[in-house]
C-alpha positions in Angstrom: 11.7 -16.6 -24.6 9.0 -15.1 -22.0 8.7 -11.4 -22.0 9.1 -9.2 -19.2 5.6 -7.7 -18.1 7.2 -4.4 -18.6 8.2 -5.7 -22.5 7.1 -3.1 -25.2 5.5 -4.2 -28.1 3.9 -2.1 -31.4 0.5 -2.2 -30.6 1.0 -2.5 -26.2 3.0 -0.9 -24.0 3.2 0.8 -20.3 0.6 3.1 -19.3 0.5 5.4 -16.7 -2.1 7.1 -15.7 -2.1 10.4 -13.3 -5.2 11.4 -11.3 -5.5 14.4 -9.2 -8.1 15.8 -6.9 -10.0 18.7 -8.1 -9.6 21.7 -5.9 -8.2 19.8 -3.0 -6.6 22.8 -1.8 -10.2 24.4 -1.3 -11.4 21.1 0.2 -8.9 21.4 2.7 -9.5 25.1 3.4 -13.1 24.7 3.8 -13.9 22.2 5.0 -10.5 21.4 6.9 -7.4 19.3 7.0 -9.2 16.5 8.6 -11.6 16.2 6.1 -8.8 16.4 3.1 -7.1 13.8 5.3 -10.6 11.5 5.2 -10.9 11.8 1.2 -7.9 10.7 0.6 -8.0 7.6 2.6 -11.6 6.7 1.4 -10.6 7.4 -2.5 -7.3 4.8 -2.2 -10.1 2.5 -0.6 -12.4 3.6 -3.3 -9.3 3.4 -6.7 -8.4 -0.1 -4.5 -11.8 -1.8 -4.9 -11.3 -0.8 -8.7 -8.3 -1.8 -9.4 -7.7 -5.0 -11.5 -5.1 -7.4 -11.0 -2.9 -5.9 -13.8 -3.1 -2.5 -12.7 -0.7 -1.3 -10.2 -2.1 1.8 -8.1 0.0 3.9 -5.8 -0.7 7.4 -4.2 2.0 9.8 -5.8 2.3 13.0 -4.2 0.0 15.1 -1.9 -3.6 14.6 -3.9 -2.6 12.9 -6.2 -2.7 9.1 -7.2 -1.0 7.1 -10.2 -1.9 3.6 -12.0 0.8 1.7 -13.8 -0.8 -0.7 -16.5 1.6 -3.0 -18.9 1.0 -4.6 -21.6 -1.9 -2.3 -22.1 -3.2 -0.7 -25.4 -4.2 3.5 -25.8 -7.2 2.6 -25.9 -7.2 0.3 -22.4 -5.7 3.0 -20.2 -8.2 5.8 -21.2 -11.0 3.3 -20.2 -9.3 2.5 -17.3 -8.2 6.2 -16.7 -12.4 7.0 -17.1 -13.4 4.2 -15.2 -11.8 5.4 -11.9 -13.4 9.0 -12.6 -16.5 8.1 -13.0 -16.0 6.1 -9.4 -15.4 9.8 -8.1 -17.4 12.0 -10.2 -21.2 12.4 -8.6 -20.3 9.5 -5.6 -19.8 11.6 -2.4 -17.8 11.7 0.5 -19.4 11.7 3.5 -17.4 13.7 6.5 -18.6 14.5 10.3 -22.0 15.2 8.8 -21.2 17.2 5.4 -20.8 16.1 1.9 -18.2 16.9 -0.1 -18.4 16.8 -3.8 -15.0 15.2 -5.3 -14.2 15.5 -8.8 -10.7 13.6 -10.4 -8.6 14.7 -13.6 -6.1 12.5 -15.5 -3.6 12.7 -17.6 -2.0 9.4 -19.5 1.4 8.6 -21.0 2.2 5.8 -23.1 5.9 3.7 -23.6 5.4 1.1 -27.0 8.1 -0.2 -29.1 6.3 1.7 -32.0 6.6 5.2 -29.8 10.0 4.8 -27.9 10.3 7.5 -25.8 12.2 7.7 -22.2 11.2 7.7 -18.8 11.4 11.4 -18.8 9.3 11.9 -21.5 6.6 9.5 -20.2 6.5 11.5 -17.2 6.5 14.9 -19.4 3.5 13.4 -21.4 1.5 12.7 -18.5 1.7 15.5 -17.0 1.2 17.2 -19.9 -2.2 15.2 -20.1 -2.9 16.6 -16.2 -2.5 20.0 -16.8 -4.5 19.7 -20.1 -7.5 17.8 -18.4 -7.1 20.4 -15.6 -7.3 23.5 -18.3 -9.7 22.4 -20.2 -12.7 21.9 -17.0 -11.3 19.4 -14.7 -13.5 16.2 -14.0 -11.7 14.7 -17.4 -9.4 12.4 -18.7 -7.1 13.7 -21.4 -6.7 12.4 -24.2 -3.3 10.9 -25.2 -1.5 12.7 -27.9 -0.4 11.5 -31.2 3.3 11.8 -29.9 2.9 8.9 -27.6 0.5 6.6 -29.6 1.5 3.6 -31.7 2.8 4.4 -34.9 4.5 7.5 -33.9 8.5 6.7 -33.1 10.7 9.2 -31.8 14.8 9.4 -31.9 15.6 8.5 -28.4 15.7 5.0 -26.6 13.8 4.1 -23.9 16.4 4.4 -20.7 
């Protein structure tokens, strides 16, 4: 029987990664709405152009931008999740004549058959990870907890 590409297994499983502009509020204030509104067309060009076939990329709130992986391992999304910062970090954006320094922070969540958890606390981990990255510096990628890596089960069912 052919798996569903959104079928758990132990060792791979649904990532989602959660990226958010650094200071984008300042951004906007500074340098104006205009400008706020250019970076984030030219990053979704910019997270487009990276974006492999098996990762699904989607803007998800104001600044902020998510990437859905499956069948993916820990250790795949948190190269994937440092792969689109690094396309921010030090690469500026260009607007009317000024550069603007952009900086991204992530937080991942991870859904295996060996770390069931639910929708709700896929979410709660990745956030988790965003505020964390954001805490701790900004211009990271957190790194997923033991709660949500393989080998680690929990009680509930994934719903």
């Amino acid at each position: 029987m052919a798996q569903s590409p959104t079928t758990v297994s132990p060792d791979r499983g649904l990532a989602t990664i959660l990226f958010d502009i650094d200071h984008f509020k300042l951004i906007n204030d500074r340098q104006g709405h205009l400008a706020g509104d250019f970076i984030l067309k030219n990053l979704a060009v910019r997270f487009q152009a990276l974006s492999q076939a098996d990762e699904f990329l989607a803007r998800y709130g104001g600044e902020e931008f998510a990437i859905v992986l499956s069948k993916a391992t820990v250790e795949r999304a948190a190269a994937c999740a440092e792969r689109f910062r690094l396309a921010v970090d030090g690469h500026p954006f260009e607007f009317e004549g000024q550069t603007c320094m952009v900086t991204v922070s992530a937080g991942i969540g991870f859904l295996s058959a060996s770390a069931v958890r639910t929708a709700s606390d896929l979410s709660s981990q990745v956030d988790e990870g965003l505020s964390k990255a954001k805490r701790t510096g900004r211009n990271r990628v957190a790194p997923i907890s033991l709660a949500c890596q393989p080998g680690t089960r929990t009680s509930r069912p994934i719903t």
